[in-house]
C-alpha positions as CSV (number, residue, x, y, z in Angstrom):
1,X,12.5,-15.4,-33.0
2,X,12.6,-16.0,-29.5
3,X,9.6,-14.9,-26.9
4,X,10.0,-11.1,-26.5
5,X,10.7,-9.9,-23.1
6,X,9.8,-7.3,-20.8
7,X,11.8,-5.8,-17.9
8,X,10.3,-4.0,-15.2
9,X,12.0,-1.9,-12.4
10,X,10.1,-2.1,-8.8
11,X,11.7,0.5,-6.4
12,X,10.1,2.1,-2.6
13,X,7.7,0.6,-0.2
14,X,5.1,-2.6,0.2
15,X,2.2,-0.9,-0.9
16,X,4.2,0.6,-4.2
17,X,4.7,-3.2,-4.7
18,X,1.2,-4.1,-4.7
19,X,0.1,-1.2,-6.8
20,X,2.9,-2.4,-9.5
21,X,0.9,-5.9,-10.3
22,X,-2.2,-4.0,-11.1
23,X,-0.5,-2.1,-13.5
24,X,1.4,-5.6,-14.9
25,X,-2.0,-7.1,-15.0
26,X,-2.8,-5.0,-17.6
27,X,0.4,-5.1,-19.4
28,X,-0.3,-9.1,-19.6
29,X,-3.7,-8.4,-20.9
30,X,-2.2,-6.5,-23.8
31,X,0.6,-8.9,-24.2
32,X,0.1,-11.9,-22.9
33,X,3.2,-14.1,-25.2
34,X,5.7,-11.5,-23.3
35,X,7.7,-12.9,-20.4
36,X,7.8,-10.6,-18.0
37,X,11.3,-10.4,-15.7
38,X,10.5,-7.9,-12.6
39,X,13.6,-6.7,-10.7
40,X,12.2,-4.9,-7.2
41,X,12.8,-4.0,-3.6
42,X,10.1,-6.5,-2.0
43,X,10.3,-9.9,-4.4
44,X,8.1,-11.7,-1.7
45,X,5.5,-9.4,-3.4
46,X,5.3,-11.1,-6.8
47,X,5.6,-14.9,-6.1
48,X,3.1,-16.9,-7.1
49,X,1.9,-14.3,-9.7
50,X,1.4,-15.8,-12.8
51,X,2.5,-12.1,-14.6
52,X,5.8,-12.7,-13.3
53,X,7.9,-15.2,-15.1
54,X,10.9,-14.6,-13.1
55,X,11.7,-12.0,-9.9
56,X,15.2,-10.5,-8.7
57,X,15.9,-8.5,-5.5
58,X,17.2,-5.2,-5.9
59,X,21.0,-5.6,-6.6
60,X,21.3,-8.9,-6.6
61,X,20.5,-9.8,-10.7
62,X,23.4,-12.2,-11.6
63,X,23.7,-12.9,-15.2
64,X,21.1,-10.5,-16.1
65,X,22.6,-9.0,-19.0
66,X,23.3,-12.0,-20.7
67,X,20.0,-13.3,-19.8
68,X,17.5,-10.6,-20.4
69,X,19.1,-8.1,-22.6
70,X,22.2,-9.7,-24.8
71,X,20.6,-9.9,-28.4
72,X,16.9,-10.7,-26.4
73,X,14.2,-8.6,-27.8
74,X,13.1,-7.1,-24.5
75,X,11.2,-3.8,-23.6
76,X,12.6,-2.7,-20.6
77,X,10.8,-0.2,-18.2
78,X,12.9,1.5,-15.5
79,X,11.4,4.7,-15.3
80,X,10.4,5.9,-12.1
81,X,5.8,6.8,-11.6
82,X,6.6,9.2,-8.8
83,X,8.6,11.1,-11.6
84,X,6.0,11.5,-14.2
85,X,4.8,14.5,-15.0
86,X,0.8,13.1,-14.5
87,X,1.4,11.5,-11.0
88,X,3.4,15.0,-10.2
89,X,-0.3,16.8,-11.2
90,X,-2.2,14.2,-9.2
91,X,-4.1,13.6,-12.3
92,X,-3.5,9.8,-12.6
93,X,-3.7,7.0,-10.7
94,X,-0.7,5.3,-9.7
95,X,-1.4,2.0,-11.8
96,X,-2.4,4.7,-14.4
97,X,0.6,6.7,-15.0
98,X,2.1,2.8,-15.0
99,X,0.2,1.7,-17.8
100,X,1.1,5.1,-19.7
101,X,4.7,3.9,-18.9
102,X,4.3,0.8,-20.3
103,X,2.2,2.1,-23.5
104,X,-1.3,-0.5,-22.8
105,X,-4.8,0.4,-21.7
106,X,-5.3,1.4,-18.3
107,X,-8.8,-1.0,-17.0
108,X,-9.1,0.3,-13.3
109,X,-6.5,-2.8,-12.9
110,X,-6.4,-4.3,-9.6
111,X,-3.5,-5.1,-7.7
112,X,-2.9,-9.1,-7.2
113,X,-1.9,-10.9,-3.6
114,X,-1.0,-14.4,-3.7
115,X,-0.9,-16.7,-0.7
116,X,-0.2,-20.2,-0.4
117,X,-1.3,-22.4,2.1
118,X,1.2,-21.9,4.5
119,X,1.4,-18.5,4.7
120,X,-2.5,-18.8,4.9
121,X,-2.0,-20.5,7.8
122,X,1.3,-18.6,9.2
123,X,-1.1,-15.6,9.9
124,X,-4.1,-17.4,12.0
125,X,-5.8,-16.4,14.7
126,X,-6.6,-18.7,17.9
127,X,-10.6,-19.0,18.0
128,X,-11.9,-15.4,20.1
129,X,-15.1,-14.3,21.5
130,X,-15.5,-11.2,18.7
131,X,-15.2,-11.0,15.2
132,X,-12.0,-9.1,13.9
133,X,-10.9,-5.9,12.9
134,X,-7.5,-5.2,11.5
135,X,-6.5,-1.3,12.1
136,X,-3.1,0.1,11.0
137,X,-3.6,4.2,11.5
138,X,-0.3,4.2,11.3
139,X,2.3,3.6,8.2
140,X,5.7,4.0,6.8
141,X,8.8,2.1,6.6
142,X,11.0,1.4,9.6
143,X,12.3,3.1,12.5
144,X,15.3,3.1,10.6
145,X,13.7,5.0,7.8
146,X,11.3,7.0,10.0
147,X,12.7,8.5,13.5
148,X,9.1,9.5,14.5
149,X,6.8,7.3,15.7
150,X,3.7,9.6,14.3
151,X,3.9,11.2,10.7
152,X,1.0,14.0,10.2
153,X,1.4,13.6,6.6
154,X,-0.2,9.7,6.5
155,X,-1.0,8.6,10.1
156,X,-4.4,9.1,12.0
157,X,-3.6,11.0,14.7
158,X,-3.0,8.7,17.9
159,X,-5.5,10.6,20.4
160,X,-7.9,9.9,17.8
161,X,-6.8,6.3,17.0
162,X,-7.3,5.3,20.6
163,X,-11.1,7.0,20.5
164,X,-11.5,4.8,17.6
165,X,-10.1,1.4,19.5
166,X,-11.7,2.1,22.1
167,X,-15.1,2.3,19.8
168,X,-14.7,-0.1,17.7
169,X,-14.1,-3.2,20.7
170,X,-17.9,-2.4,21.4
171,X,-18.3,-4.7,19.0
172,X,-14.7,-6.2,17.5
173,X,-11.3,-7.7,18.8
174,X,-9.3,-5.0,17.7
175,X,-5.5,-5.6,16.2
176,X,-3.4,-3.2,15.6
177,X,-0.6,-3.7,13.2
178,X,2.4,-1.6,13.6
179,X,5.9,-1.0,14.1
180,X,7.3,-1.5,17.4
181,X,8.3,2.4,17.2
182,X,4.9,3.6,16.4
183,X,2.2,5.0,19.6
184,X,0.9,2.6,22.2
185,X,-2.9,1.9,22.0
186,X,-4.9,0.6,25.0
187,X,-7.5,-1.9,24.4
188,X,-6.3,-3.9,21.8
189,X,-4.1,-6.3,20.4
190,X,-0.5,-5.1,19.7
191,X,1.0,-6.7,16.7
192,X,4.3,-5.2,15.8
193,X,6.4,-8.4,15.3
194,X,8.8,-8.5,12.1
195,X,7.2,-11.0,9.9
196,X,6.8,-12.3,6.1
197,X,4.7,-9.5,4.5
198,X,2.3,-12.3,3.8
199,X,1.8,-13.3,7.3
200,X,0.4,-9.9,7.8
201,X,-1.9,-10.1,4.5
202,X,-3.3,-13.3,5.6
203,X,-4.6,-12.4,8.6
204,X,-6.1,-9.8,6.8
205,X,-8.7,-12.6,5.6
206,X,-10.0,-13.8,9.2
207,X,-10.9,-10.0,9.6
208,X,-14.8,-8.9,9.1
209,X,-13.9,-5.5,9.4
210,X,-11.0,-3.0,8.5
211,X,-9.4,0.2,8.8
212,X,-6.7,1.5,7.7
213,X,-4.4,4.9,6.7
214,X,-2.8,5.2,3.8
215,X,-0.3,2.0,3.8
216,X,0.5,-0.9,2.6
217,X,-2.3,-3.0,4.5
218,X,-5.1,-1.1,2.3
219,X,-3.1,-1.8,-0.9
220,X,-3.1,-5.8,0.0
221,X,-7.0,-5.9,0.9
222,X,-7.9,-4.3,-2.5
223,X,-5.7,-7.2,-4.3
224,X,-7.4,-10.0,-1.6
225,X,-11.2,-8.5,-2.4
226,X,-11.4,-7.5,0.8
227,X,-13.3,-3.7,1.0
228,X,-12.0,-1.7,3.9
229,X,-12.3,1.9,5.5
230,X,-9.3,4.0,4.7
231,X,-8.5,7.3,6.1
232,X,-6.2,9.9,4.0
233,X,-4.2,12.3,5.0
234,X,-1.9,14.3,2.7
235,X,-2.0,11.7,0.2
236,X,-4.8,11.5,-2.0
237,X,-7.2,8.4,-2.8
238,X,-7.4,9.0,-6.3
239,X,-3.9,8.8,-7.0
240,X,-2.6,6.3,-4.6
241,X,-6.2,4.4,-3.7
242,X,-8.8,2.3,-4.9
243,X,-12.6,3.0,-5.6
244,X,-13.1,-0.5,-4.5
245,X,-12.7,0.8,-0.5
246,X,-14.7,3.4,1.2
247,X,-12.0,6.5,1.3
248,X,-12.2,9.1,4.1
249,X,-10.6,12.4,2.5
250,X,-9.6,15.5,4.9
251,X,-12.3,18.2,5.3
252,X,-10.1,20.9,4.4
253,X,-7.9,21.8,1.6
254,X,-4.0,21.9,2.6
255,X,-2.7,20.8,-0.9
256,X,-0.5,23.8,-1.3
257,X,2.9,22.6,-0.1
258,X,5.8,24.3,1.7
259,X,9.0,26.3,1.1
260,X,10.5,22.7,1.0
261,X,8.2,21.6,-1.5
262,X,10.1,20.6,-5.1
263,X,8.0,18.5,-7.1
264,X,5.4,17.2,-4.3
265,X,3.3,18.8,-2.2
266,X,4.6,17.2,1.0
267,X,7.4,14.6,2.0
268,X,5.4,11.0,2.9
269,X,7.7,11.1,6.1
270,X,5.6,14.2,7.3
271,X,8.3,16.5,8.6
272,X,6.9,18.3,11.8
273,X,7.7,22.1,10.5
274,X,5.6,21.5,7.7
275,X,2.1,20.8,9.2
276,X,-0.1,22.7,7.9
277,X,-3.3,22.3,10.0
278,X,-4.1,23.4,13.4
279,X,-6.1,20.6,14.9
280,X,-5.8,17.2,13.7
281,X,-8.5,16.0,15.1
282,X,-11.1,18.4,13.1
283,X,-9.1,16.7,9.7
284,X,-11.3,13.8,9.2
285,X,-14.5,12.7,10.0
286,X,-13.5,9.8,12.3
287,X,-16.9,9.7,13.7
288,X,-18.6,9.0,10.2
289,X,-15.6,5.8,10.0
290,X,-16.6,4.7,13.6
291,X,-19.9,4.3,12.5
292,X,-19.8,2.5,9.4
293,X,-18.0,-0.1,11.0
294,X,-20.1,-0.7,13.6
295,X,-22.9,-0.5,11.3
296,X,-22.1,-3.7,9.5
């Protein structure tokens, strides 16, 4: 009998991506003879992962079916995490409702990075008179995903984020990775250039100190060992973070939704008519993440 195979359906953002190969970590643990195909939105994510016996980009899968399914004995998992009904209740972890998905042992699984030597070396810094801090308050796809430069739902809010620039260069050389669409910050360095993924995540391993909103940037220092500060908004730590980082939750309780709210409490875009705080400022204690990283 040939070696059984396994088929695995990647779809949404970077940081999805990175969560994913935790959750295939584990899947290899409990069968490690299965060749494991993934088909996914952000490929770059999974090369040079040893799970991953062979990648595909999102609508482009030539000679799949004869491949991978035609008389193969292959599991195949396309269901959808966000869909299931314990990621819906915000009682699982994301890599956790995976693992239920895929029917193996859920191990606190952490995601997995892989960087060769020359995106290593893509993402380096010239030699600076501070040590580094890497700060992305700000996250989401595109400007042609996301018309607003500032989503309540996920970003710190920009007042706020300068404060915390302007903190942390007492000490640091601050940059701040973004979009080209998201706020201006004074006092730092700007890096919104459209670059390999990886050329982002490497420089995440000259830094000696980050910070981070929800995004994809916090996913990729949990799979490169690197603990960071992480602020959350509307999102939740335990479902869509990692114990491994300190997590900054918001001081008050706004989980209730609004009269757009199906099966979520709020959409990660953060549409403006559904804010349901006051003062944004008051949400988190930004002081208390200030000061652990001048601490250290």
């Amino acid at each position: 009998m040939s070696k059984k195979l396994a088929v695995f359906e990647v779809q949404g953002g970077i940081g999805k991506h990175i969560a994913f190969t935790g959750a295939l970590d584990a899947y290899k643990k409990a069968h490690p003879d299965h060749k494991c195909i993934v088909v996914c939105a952000w490929p770059e994510i999974m090369l040079g992962n040893s799970d991953v016996d062979r990648v595909y980009p999102l609508g482009n899968t030539p000679y799949f079916y004869q491949d991978f399914i035609y008389k193969q004995n292959t599991d195949i998992f396309i269901q959808e995490p966000y869909r299931q009904k314990n990621h819906i209740l915000k009682k699982t972890n994301l890599r956790e409702t995976w693992c239920d998905m895929f029917g193996v042992p859920y191990e606190g699984n952490m995601p997995k990075v892989f960087l060769n030597s020359a995106e290593m070396e893509s993402g380096r810094f010239p030699p600076l008179n501070k040590p580094i801090l890497i700060f992305q308050p700000f996250g989401g796809p595109e400007q042609k995903d996301q018309l607003l430069s500032y989503s309540w739902m996920r970003d710190i809010y920009p007042p706020i984020a300068q404060e915390m620039v302007d903190a942390f260069t007492q000490k640091y050389h601050v940059v701040y990775i973004c979009y080209s669409h998201h706020p201006q910050l004074q006092n730092c360095q700007r890096f919104d250039q459209i670059v390999p993924k990886k050329t982002l995540f490497s420089m995440l391993l000259q830094s000696q100190q980050r910070v981070f909103c929800d995004s994809s940037m916090q996913h990729a220092a949990a799979a490169l060992k690197l603990p960071s500060q992480v602020a959350w908004i509307g999102t939740q730590a335990k479902v869509f973070g990692y114990d491994f980082h300190t997590n900054f939750e918001p001081l008050i309780n706004f989980g209730k939704g609004s009269i757009d709210s199906y099966l979520y409490d709020y959409n990660f875009h953060g549409a403006p008519h559904e804010c349901p705080f006051d003062d944004p400022g008051k949400l988190l204690d930004y002081n208390k993440i200030v000061e652990n990283v001048l601490s250290t």
